[in-house]
Structure formats: structure tokens, C-alpha cells
C-alpha positions as CSV (number, residue, x, y, z in Angstrom):
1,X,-34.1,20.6,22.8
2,X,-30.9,18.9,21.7
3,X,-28.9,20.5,24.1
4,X,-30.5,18.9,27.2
5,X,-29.8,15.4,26.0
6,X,-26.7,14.8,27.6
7,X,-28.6,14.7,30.9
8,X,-31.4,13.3,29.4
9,X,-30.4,10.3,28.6
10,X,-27.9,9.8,31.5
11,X,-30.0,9.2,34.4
12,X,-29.1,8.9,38.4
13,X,-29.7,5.8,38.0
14,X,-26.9,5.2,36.2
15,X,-24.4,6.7,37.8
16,X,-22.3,4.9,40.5
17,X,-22.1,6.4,44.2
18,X,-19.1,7.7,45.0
19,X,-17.3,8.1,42.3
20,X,-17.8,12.1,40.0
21,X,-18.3,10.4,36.5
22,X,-20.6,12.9,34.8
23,X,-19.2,15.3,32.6
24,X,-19.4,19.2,33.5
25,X,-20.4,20.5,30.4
26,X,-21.8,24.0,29.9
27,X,-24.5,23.5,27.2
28,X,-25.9,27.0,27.6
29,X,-22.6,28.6,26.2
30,X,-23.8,29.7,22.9
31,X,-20.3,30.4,21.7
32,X,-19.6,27.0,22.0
33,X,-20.0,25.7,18.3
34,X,-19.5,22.1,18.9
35,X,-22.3,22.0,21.4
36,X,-25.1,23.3,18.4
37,X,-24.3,20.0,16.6
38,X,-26.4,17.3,17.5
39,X,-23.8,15.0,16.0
40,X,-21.6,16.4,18.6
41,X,-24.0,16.2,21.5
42,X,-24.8,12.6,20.4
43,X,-21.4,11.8,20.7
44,X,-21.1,13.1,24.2
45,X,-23.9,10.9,25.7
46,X,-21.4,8.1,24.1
47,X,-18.4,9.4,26.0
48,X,-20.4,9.6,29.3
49,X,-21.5,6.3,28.5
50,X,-17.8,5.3,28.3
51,X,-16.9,6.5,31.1
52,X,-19.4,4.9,33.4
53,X,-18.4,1.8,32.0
54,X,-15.2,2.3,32.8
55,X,-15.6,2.5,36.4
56,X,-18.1,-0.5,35.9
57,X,-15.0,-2.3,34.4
58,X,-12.8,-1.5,38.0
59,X,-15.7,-2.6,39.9
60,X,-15.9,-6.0,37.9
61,X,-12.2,-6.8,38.1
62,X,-12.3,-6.4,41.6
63,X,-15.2,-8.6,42.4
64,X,-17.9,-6.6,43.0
65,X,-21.5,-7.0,41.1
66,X,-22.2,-3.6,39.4
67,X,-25.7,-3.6,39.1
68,X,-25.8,-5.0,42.9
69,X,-24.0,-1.5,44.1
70,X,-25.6,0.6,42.3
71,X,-29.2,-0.6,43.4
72,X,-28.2,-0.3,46.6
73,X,-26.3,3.3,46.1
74,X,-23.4,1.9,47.5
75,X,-20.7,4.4,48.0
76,X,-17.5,2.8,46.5
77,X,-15.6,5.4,48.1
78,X,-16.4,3.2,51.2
79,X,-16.2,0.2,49.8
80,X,-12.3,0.4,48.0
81,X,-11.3,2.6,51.1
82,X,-8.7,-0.3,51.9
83,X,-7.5,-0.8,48.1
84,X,-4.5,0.1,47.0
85,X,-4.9,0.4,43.5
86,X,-8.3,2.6,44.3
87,X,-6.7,6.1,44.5
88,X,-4.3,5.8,41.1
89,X,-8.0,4.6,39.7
90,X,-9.5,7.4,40.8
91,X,-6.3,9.7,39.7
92,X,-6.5,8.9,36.2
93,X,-10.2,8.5,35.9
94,X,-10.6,12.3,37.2
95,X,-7.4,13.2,34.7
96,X,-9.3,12.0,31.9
97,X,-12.3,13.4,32.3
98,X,-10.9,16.9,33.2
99,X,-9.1,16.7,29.5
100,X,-12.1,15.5,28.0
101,X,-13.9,18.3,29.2
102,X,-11.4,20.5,28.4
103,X,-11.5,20.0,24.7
104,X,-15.3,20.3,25.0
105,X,-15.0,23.8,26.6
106,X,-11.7,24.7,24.0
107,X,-12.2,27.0,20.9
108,X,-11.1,24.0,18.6
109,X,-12.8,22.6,15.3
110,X,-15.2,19.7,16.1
111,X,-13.4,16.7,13.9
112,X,-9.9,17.6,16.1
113,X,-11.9,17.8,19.4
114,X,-13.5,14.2,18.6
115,X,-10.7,12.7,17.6
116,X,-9.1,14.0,20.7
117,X,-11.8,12.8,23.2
118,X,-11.8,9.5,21.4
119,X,-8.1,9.2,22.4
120,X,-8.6,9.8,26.0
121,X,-10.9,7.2,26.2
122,X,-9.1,4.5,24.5
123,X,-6.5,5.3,27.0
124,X,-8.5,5.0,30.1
125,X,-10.1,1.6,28.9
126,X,-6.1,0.4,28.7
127,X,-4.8,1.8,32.0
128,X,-7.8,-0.2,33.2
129,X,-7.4,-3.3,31.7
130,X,-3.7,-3.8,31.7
131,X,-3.1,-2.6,35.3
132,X,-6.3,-4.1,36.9
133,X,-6.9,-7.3,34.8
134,X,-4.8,-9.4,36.3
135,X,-6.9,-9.3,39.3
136,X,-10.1,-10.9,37.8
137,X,-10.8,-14.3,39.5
138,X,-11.1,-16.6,36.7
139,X,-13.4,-19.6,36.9
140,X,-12.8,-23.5,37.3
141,X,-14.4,-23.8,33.9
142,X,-12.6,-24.5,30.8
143,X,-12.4,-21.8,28.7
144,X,-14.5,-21.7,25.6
145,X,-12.7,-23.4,22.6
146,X,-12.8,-21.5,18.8
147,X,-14.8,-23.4,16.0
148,X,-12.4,-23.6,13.0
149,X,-14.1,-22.1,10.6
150,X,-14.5,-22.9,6.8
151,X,-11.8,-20.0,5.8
152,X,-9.8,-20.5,8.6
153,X,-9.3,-24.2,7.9
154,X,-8.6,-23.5,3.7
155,X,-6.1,-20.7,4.9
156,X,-3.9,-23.5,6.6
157,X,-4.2,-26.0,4.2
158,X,-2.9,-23.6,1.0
159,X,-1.5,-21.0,3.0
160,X,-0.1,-22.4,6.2
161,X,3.0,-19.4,6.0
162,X,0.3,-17.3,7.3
163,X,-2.7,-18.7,8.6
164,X,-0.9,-21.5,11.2
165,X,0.0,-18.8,13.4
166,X,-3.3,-17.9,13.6
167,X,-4.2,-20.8,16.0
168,X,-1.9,-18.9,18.5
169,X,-4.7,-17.2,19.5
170,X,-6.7,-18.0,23.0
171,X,-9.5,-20.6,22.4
172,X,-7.8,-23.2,19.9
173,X,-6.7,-26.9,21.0
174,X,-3.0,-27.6,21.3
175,X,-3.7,-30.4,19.0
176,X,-4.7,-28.1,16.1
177,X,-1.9,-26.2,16.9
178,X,0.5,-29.5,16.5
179,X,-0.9,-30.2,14.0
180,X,-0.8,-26.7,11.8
181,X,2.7,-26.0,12.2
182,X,3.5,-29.8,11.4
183,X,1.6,-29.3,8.2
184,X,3.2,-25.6,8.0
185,X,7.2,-27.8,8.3
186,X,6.0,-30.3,5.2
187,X,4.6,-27.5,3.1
188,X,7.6,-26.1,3.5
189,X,10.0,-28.3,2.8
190,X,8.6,-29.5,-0.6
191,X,8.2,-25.8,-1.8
192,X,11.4,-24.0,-0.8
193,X,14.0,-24.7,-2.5
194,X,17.0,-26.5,-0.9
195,X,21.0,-26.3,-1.4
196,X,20.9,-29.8,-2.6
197,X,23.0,-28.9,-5.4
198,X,26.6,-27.2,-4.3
199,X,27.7,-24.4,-6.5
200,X,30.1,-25.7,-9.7
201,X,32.8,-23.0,-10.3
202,X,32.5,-21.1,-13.6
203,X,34.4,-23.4,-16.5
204,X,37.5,-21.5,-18.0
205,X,37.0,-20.2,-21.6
206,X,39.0,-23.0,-23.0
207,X,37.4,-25.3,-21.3
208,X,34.0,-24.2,-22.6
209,X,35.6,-24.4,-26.2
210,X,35.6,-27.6,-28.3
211,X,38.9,-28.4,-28.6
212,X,39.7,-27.5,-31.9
213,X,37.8,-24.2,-31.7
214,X,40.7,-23.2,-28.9
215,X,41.3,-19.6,-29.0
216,X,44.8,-19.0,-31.2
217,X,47.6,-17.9,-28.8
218,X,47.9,-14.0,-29.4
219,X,51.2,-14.2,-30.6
220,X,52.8,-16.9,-33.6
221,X,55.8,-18.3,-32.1
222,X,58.3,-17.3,-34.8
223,X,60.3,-20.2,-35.9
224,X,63.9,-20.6,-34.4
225,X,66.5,-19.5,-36.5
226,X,69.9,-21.8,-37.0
227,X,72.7,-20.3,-35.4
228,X,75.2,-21.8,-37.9
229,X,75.7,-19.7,-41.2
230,X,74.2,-21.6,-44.1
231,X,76.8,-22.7,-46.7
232,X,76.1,-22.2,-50.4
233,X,76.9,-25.4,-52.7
């Protein structure tokens, strides 16, 4: 019965009030290749997955405990009616899943369909996340420094070109920072080579000649000739 696991597996419970998330797919539709692949159907109960985590995701960013609303079957609807950011939400979130349906329902071969699907959600989990993620409240606590690990630590010492930019990334201490690009300026300078000797101009042939190896001028100088008739004795 592989073709009732989409709702199988996706129960009311979790599905969030309010808000259409699950996917209208007709299973029954025997011309429908994709949907006689298990493979296919598996993926599916992914994609719904997906998408109930993406409107888990809203809810988080805005401040609201997901498992708290939907024990209670709160209806977001009511809940975001004064946010302004709701309605695009829901725009985009009911865009998506209309095209992912769409390739479902389309005569198209299964690899192109996936790949397609798989595109759509990668897009909603970004419209998410870069339009609604500056609004998560972040706590008074530090955040959680990054170990340097055994590689990470080699990498800068013999190959600081590449692996000090590394600690750019969130969770490393400024002073490992400092101190992997201050490395990263000494290995540097002691391996590239520096202009410390200016350019001599190219020596002249004859000056690269011994001197009594100079090159004969290409013409003898003929001797000069007496003007004066020479008088026989």
C-alpha cells in the first residue's frame, strides 16, 4: 500500500492550524508514473516534511514555541493577524507548494521532477531565513566558541595562504584571528620573493667581450694616401 504513505506518515498532529501545508496529491491517478515509485513516494513524505518545517521555522523566528501551538491547535492565522511580514509568508509558502505540486501532477520524467521539487524547497528555506532571520531574539549568552581542531591548526601553521581565513568564520576568538593572519604576514614575507635587487640593464656586446676579443670593426680603415706625388731618386 505504498501509495497511502504520504498520509500515512504525515499525521494531524503534525500539521500546524491555520496555515494549508499538506500537499494535494492525487495518488489514485494510475497514469501518474512517478507516483508507482516508492522511491518517489518516499521522497514526497520528505518534501511534506520540508515544508512543515518551514512554517515551523516562521513561527520560531518570530517568537512563538512550535510544539506549544500546535498542542493547543492554535490557529496562526489568528495569531500573525497583526504581522506584517505574515501575508508575503503565506504568499510564497502557497507559491511553492502549488509548483511543487505541479511537477507532481506534470507528465515529466521522475529525475527532472525531483530535481525540480528539490529546487523549490531550497528556495523557500532562503526566502525564510534571509527575510525573517533578522528578527530572531538572540540571547544574553555568549555564543559558543569553535575548538581548533588538529587539521585546522596544521593548515595555519604550513598553509596559512589558505587556512587563516578560515577563522573568519562565527565562533573563533579574535585573538586566534590576530594571531593567524600575524603568522599568515611572517610566512609571507620570508617566502615571497621581494624586489630587493633593482633590475641591471643588459651589458652591451663589447662590454661583455674581453677586451682583446672586441669584435673587428666591419670595415679596415684603408690607410691614407700622400697627396704629394712620390719622386723617384
Amino acid at each position: 500500500m505504498a501509495s497511502n504513505r504520504l498520509n500515512d506518515n504525515n499525521t494531524d498532529e503534525q500539521f500546524i492550524t491555520g496555515i494549508d501545508t499538506r500537499l494535494n496529491i492525487n495518488k489514485a491517478d494510475s497514469q501518474n508514473k512517478k507516483l508507482q515509485s516508492l522511491g518517489f513516494l518516499s521522497f514526497l513524505d520528505d518534501v511534506q516534511t520540508e515544508l512543515n518545517a518551514a512554517v515551523a521555522v516562521f513561527i520560531e523566528v518570530n517568537g512563538h514555541d512550535v510544539q506549544r501551538l500546535t498542542a493547543d491547535k492554535t490557529d496562526i492565522n489568528t495569531l500573525f493577524a497583526d504581522n506584517e511580514h505574515y501575508p508575503d509568508f503565506v504568499a510564497y509558502f502557497e507559491r511553492t507548494k502549488a509548483d511543487i505540486e505541479h511537477w507532481v501532477a506534470a507528465d515529466n520524467p521522475e529525475p527532472l521532477a525531483h530535481q525540480a521539487i528539490v529546487d523549490q524547497v531550497i528556495c523557500l528555506r532562503a526566502f525564510i531565513e534571509t527575510r525573517y532571520a533578522a528578527s530572531i531574539s538572540e540571547p544574553d549568552t555568549p555564543p559558543k566558541q569553535r575548538k581548533v581542531g588538529h587539521y585546522l591548526g596544521a593548515g595555519i601553521v604550513f598553509f596559512p595562504i589558505i587556512f587563516a581565513w578560515l577563522t573568519l568564520r562565527k565562533g573563533y576568538s579574535n585573538w586566534l584571528r590576530i594571531g593567524a593572519f600575524i603568522w599568515l604576514g611572517v610566512f609571507l614575507y620570508f617566502t615571497m620573493p621581494s624586489p630587493r635587487e633593482e633590475l641591471q640593464p643588459a651589458p652591451s656586446v663589447t662590454e661583455a667581450l674581453p677586451a682583446n676579443e672586441a669584435p673587428s670593426s666591419s670595415y679596415q680603415q684603408e690607410p691614407e694616401q700622400d697627396s704629394e706625388p712620390q719622386i723617384a731618386r
